[in-house]
DRENDOKE-334532 format. One record per residue: x, y, z of N, C-alpha, C in turn. Coordinates in steps of 0.1 Angstrom, whole numbers, padded with zeros to 4 digits, always signed. Layout:
N
XYZXYZXYZ/...
This chain:
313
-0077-1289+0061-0076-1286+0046-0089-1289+0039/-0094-1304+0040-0110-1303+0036-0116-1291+0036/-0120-1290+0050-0135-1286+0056-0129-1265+0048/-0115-1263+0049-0110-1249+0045-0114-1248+0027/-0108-1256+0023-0109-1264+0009-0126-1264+0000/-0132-1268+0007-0147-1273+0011-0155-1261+0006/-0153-1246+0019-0154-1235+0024-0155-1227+0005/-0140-1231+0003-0137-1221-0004-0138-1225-0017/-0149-1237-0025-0149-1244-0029-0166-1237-0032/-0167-1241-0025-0184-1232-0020-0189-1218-0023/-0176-1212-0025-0174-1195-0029-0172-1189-0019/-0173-1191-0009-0163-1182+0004-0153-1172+0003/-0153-1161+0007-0136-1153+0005-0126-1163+0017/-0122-1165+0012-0113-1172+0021-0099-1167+0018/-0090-1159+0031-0075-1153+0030-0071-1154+0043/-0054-1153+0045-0047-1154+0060-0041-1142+0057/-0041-1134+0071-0030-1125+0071-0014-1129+0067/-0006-1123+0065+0006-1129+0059+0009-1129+0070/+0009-1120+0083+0020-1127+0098+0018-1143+0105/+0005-1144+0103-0002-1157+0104+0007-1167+0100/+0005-1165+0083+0010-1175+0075+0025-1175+0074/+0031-1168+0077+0043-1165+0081+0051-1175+0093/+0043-1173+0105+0044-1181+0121+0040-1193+0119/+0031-1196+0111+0028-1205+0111+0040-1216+0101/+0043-1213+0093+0051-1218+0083+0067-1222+0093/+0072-1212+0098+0080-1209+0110+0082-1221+0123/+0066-1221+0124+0063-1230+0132+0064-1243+0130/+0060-1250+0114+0065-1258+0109+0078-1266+0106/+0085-1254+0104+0100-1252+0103+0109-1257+0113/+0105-1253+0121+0109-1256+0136+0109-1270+0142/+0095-1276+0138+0089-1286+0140+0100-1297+0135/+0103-1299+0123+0107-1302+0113+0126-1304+0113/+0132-1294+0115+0147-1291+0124+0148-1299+0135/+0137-1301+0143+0135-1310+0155+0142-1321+0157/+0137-1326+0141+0138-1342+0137+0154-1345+0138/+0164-1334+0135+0176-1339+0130+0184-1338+0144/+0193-1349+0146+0196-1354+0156+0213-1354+0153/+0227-1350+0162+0237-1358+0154+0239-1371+0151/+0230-1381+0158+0230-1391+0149+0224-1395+0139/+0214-1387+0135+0208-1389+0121+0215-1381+0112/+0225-1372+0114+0231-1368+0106+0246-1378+0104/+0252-1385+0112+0258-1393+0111+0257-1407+0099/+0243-1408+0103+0235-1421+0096+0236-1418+0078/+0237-1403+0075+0234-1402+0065+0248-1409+0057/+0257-1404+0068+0266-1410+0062+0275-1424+0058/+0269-1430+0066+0265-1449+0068+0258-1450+0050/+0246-1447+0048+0244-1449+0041+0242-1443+0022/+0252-1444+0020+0254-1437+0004+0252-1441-0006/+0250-1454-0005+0247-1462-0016+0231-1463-0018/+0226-1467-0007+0208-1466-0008+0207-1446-0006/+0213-1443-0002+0211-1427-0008+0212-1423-0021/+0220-1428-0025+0225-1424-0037+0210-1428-0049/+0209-1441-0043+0193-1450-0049+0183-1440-0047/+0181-1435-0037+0172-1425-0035+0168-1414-0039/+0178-1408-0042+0184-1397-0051+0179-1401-0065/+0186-1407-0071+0180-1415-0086+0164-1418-0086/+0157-1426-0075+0143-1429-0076+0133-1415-0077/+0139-1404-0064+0131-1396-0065+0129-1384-0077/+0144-1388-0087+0144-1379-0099+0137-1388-0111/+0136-1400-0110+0127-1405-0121+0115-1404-0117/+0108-1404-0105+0097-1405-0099+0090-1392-0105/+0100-1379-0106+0091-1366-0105+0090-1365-0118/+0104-1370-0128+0099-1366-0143+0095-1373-0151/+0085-1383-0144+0081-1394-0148+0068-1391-0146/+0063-1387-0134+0044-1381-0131+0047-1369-0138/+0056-1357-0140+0057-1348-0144+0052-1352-0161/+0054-1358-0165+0056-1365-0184+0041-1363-0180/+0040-1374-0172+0022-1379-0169+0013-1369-0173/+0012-1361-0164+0008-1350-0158+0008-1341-0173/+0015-1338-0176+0016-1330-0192+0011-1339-0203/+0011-1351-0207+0007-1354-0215-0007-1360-0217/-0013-1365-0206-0024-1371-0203-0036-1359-0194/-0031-1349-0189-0041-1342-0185-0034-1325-0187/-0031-1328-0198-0022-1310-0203-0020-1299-0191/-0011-1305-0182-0007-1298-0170+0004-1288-0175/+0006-1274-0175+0020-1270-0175+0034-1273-0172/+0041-1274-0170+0054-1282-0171+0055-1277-0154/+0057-1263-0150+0061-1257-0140+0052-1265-0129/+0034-1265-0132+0029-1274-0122+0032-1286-0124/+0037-1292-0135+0034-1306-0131+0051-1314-0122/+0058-1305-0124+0069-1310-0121+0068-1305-0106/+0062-1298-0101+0059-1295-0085+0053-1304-0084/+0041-1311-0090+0034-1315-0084+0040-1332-0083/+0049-1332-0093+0052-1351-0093+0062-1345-0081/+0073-1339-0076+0080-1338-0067+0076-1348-0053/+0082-1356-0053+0076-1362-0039+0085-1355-0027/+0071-1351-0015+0079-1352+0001+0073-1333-0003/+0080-1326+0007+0083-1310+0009+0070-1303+0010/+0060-1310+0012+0045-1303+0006+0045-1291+0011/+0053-1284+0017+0046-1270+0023+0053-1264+0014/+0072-1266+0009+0077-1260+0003+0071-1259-0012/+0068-1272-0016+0066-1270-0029+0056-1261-0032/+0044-1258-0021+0032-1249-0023+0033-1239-0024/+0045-1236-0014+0051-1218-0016+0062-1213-0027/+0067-1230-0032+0071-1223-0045+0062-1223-0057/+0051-1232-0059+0039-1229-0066+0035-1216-0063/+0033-1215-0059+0027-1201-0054+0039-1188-0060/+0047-1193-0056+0061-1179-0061+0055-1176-0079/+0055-1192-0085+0056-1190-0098+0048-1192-0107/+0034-1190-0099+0021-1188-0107+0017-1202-0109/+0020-1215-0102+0017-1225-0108+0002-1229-0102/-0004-1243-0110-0017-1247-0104-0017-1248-0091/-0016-1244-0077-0021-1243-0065-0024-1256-0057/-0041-1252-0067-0048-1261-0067-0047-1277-0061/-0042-1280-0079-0042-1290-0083-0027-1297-0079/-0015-1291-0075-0008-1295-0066-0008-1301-0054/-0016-1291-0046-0018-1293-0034-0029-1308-0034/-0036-1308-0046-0044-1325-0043-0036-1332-0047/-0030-1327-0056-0017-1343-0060-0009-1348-0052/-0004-1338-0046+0008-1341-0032-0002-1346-0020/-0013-1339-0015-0016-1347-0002-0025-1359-0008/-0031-1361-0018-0035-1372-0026-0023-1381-0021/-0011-1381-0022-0004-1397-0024+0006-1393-0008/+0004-1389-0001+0006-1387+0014-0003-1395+0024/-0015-1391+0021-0025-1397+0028-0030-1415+0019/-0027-1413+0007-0028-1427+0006-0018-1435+0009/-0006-1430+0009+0010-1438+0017+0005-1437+0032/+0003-1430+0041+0004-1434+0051-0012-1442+0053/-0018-1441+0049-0031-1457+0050-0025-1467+0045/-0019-1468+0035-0016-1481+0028-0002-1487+0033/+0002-1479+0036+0021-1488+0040+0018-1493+0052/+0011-1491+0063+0005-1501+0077-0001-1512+0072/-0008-1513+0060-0016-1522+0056-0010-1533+0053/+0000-1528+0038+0012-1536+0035+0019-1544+0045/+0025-1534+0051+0037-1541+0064+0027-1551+0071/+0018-1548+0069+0007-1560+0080+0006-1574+0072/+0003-1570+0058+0003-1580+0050+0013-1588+0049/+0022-1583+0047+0039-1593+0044+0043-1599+0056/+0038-1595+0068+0041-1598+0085+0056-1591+0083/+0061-1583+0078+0074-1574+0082+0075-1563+0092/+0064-1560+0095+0063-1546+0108+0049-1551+0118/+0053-1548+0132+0039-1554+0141+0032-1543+0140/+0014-1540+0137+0012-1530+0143+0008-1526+0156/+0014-1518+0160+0013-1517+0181+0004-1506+0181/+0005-1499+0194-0004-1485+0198+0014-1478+0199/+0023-1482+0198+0034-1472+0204+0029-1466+0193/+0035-1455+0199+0037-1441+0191+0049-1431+0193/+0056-1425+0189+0067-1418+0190+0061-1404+0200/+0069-1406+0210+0067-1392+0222+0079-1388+0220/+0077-1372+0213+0090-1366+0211+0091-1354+0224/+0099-1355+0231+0104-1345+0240+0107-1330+0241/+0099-1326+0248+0095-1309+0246+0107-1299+0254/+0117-1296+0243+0122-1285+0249+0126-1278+0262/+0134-1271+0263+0134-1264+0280+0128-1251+0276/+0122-1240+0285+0121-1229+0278+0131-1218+0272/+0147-1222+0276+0152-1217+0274+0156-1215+0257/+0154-1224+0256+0157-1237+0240+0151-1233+0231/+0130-1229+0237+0123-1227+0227+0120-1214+0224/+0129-1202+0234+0133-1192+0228+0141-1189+0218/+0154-1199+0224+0167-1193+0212+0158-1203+0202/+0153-1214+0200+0148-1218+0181+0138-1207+0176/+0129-1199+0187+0121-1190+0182+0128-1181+0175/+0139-1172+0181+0145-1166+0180+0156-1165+0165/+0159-1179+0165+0169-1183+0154+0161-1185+0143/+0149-1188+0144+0141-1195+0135+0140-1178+0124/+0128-1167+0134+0126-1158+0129+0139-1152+0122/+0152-1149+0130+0162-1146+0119+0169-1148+0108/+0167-1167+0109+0178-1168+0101+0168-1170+0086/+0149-1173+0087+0137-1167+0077+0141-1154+0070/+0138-1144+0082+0143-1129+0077+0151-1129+0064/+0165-1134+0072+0173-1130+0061+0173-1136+0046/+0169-1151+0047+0165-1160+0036+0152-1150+0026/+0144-1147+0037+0134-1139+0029+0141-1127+0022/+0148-1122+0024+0154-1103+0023+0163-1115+0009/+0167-1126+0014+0177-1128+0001+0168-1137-0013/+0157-1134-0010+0144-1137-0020+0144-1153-0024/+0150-1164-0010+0152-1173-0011+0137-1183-0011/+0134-1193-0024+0121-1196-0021+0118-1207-0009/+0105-1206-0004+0098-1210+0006+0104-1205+0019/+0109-1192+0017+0120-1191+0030+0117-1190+0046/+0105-1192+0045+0103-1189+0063+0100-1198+0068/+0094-1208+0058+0094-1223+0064+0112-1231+0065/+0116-1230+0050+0128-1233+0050+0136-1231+0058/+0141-1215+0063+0145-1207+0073+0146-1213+0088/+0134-1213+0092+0128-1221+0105+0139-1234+0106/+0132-1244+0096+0138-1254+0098+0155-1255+0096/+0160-1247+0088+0175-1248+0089+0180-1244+0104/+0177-1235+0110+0183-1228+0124+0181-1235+0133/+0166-1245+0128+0166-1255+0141+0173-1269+0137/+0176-1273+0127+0186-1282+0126+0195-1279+0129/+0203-1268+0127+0216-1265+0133+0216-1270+0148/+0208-1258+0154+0208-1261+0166+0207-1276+0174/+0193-1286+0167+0197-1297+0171+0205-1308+0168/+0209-1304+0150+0225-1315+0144+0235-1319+0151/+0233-1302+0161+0248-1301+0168+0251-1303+0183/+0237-1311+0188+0237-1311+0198+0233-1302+0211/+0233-1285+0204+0231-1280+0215+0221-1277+0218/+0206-1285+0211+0196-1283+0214+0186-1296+0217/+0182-1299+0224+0172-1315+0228+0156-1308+0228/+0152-1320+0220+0136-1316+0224+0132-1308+0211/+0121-1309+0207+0110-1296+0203+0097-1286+0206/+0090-1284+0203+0080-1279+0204+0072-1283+0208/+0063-1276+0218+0049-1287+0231+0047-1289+0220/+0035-1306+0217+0030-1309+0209+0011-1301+0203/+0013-1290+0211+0001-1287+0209+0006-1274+0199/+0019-1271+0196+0020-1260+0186+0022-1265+0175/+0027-1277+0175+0031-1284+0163+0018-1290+0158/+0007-1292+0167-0007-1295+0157-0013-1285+0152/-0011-1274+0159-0015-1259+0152-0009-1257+0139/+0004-1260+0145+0010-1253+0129+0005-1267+0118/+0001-1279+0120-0001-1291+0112-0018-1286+0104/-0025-1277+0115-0038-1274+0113-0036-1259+0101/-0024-1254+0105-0025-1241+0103-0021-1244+0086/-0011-1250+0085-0008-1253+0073-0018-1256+0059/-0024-1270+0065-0040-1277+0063-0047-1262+0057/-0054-1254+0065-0059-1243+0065-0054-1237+0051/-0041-1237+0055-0036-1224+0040-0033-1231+0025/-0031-1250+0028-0038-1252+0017-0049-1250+0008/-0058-1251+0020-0074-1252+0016-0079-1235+0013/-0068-1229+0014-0076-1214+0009-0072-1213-0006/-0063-1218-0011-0058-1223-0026-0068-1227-0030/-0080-1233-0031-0090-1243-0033-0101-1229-0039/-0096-1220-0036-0110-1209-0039-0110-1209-0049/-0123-1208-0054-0128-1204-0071-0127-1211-0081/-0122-1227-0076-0119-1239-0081-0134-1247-0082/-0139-1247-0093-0152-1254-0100-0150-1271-0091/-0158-1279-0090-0159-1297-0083-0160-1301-0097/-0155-1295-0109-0152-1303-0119-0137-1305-0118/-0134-1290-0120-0119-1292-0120-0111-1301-0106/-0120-1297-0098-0114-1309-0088-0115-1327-0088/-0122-1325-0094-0128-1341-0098-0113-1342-0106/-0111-1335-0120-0099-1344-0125-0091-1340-0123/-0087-1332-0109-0073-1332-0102-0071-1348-0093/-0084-1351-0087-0079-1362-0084-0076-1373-0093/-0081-1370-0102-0078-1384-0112-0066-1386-0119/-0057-1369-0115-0043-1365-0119-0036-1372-0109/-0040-1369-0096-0033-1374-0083-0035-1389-0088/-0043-1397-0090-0043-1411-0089-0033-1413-0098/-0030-1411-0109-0021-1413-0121-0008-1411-0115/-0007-1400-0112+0005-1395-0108+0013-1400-0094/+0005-1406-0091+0008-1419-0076+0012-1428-0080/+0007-1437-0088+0007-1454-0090+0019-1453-0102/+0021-1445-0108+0032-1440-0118+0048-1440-0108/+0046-1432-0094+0055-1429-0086+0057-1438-0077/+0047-1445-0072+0048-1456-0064+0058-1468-0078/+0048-1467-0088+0055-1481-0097+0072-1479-0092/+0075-1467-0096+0091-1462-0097+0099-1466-0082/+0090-1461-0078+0096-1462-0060+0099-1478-0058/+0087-1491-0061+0085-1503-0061+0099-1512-0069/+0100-1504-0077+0114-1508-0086+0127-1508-0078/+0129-1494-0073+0142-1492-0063+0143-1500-0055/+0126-1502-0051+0129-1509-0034+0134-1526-0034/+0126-1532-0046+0130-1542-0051+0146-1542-0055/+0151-1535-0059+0166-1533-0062+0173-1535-0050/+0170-1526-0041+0171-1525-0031+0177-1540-0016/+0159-1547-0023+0157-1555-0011+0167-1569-0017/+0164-1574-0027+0170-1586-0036+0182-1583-0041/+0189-1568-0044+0202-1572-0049+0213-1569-0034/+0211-1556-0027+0218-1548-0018+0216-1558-0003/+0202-1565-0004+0199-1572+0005+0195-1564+0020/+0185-1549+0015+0184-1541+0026+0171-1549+0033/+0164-1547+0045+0153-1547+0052+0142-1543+0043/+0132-1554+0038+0117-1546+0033+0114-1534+0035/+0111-1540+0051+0098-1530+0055+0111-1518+0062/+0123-1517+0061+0132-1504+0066+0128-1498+0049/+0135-1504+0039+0134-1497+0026+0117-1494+0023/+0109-1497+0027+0097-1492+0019+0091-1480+0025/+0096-1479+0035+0091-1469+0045+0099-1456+0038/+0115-1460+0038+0128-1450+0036+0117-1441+0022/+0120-1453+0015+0119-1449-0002+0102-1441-0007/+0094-1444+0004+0082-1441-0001+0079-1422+0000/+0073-1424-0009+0071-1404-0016+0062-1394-0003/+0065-1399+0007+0054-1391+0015+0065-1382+0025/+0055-1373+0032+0062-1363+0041+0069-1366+0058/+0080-1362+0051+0096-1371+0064+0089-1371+0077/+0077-1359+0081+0074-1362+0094+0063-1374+0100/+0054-1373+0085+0048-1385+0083+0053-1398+0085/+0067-1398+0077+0067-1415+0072+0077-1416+0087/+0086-1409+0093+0092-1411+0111+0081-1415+0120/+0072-1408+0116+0064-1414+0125+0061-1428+0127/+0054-1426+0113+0050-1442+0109+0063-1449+0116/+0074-1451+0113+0086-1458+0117+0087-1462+0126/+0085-1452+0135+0083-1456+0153+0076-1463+0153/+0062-1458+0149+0048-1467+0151+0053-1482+0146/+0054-1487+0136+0056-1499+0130+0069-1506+0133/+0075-1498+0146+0090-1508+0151+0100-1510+0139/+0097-1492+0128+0111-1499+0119+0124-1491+0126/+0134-1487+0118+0146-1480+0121+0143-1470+0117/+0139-1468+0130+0142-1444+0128+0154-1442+0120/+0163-1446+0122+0171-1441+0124+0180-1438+0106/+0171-1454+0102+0180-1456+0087+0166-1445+0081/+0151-1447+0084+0142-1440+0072+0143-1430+0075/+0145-1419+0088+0150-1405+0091+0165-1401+0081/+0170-1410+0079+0183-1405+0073+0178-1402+0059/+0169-1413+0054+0170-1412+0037+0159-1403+0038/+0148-1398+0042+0137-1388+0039+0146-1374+0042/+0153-1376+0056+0162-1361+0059+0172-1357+0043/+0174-1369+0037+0182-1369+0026+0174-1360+0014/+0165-1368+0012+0155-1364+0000+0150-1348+0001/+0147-1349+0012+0134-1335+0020+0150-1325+0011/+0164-1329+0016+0173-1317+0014+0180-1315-0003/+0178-1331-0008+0177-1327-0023+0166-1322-0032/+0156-1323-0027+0145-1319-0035+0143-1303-0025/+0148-1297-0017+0148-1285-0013+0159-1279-0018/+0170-1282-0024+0180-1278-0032+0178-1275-0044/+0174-1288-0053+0175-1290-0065+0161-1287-0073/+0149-1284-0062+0135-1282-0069+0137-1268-0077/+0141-1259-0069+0141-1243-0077+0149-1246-0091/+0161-1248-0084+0161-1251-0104+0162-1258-0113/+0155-1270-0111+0145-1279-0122+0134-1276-0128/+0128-1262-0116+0116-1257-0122+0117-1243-0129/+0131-1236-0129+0138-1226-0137+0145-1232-0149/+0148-1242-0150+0152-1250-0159+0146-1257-0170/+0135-1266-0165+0120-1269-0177+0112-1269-0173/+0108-1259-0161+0097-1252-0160+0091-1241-0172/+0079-1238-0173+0072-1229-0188+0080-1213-0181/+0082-1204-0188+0083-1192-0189+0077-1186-0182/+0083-1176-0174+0071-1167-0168+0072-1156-0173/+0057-1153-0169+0051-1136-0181+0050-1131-0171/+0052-1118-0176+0048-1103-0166+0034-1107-0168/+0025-1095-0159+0014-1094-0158+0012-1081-0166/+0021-1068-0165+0021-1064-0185+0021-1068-0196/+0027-1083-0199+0028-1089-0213+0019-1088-0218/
């Protein structure tokens, strides 16, 4: 995304075929459905109360950098409420994109406080001595071929039709629903070799950074300084919950800070494994979020999002 970003920053023509960007999103999708397990969908239901918390943080979180974002750096309503949204980064881009919003300056706001959550929450957990840091790392289990047909398979159709039903972000969304099905329910183990899942991680990266064209290093300069605002604003909010959290409900620190923190579900599982917390509780509350803020984003942003004009008006 830089070095694409960078390119197109520089004045490059920079574009992807739409089948590209299509498979590639797909491929994400898939990636992503991977994660869900029936016992992570079980888990969700263990916990309702810190869900329910979750739910509440991540809606103050967004209309709270959203406020930010509009009052302090006159963002439109439509981008700024994408952009405070924590988690979904591919979805939110392709619903920016649906509805004319800043691109741009989304795309730095959101991997702005992704990339600073996952530097900083290893740091933290190191600091409080609540998580060891090891070399483990999560080795997720590659499919049979039989498997990675039918998710191919399922992925592309059950897109298709989300697409034909003008559903937003549908071919990423698409992907990942058919392959949760498939693995919710047990009849599918494993995902994707890990070398397509870095493609589509690169491929993604890539199609942010072509958003970046014709974007002045001014205007980028005070996108990041929207991203910093609109982090420490979201983090404050998040820090509140988790404190609620840790001192009244009496959850695990470093389980709740990982759960609650605003970054992307495949990101912070990771981290999880890595830092010896519970997959199992921070998969449940991100799988939670990733599916309310994939519900509830279209129409909060039809709702007090700005008006959209024809391009006749």
């Amino acid at each position: 995304m830089i070095a694409v970003g960078a390119a197109a920053m520089a004045g490059r023509p920079l574009a992807m075929p739409p089948l590209i960007v299509q498979t590639i999103l797909m491929t994400l999708g898939v990636s992503l459905g991977s994660m869900v397990t029936p016992e992570l969908i079980s888990g969700m239901a263990r916990y309702p109360a810190s869900i329910a918390l979750l739910a509440a943080a991540t809606f103050c979180a967004t209309f709270a950098s959203s406020f930010y974002l509009q009052r302090i750096h006159g963002w439109d309503r439509t981008s700024a409420l994408l952009a405070g949204t924590p988690g979904a980064l591919s979805q939110i881009t392709m619903l920016a994109n649906e509805k004319g919003a800043d691109v741009a300056g989304i795309a730095v706001v959101q991997t702005f406080r992704v990339i600073v959550l996952t530097a900083a929450l290893p740091i933290l957990l190191a600091l409080t001595g609540t998580a060891g840091l090891s070399a483990v790392s999560g080795q997720f289990e590659t499919a049979p071929v039989w498997a990675l047909i039918l998710l191919a398979a399922t992925a592309v159709l059950v897109s298709y039709v989300l697409h034909r039903l003008n559903f937003p972000a549908s071919w990423m969304f698409g992907a990942m629903l058919g392959s949760a099905v498939l693995h919710g329910t047990g009849f599918v183990h494993g995902g994707l070799p890990r070398e397509l899942y870095a493609a589509a991680l690169i491929g993604i990266g890539t199609l942010i950074g072509t958003r970046f064209a014709r974007i002045r290093v001014r205007t980028f300069v005070s996108h990041l300084k929207a991203a910093l605002g609109s982090f420490l604003i979201a983090a404050s909010i998040s820090a509140i919950f988790v404190a609620f959290m840790v001192l009244v409900i009496g959850a695990s620190f470093s389980d709740t800070v990982v759960a609650f923190a605003p970054g992307a579900m495949d990101a912070m599982l990771a981290l999880a494994l890595t830092l010896h917390i519970d997959p199992l509780f921070v998969g449940a509350h991100h799988l939670s979020r990733f599916m309310f803020v994939s519900i509830t984003t279209p129409g909060i942003v039809h709702l007090f999002g700005k008006p959209q004009v024809d391009a006749d008006d």
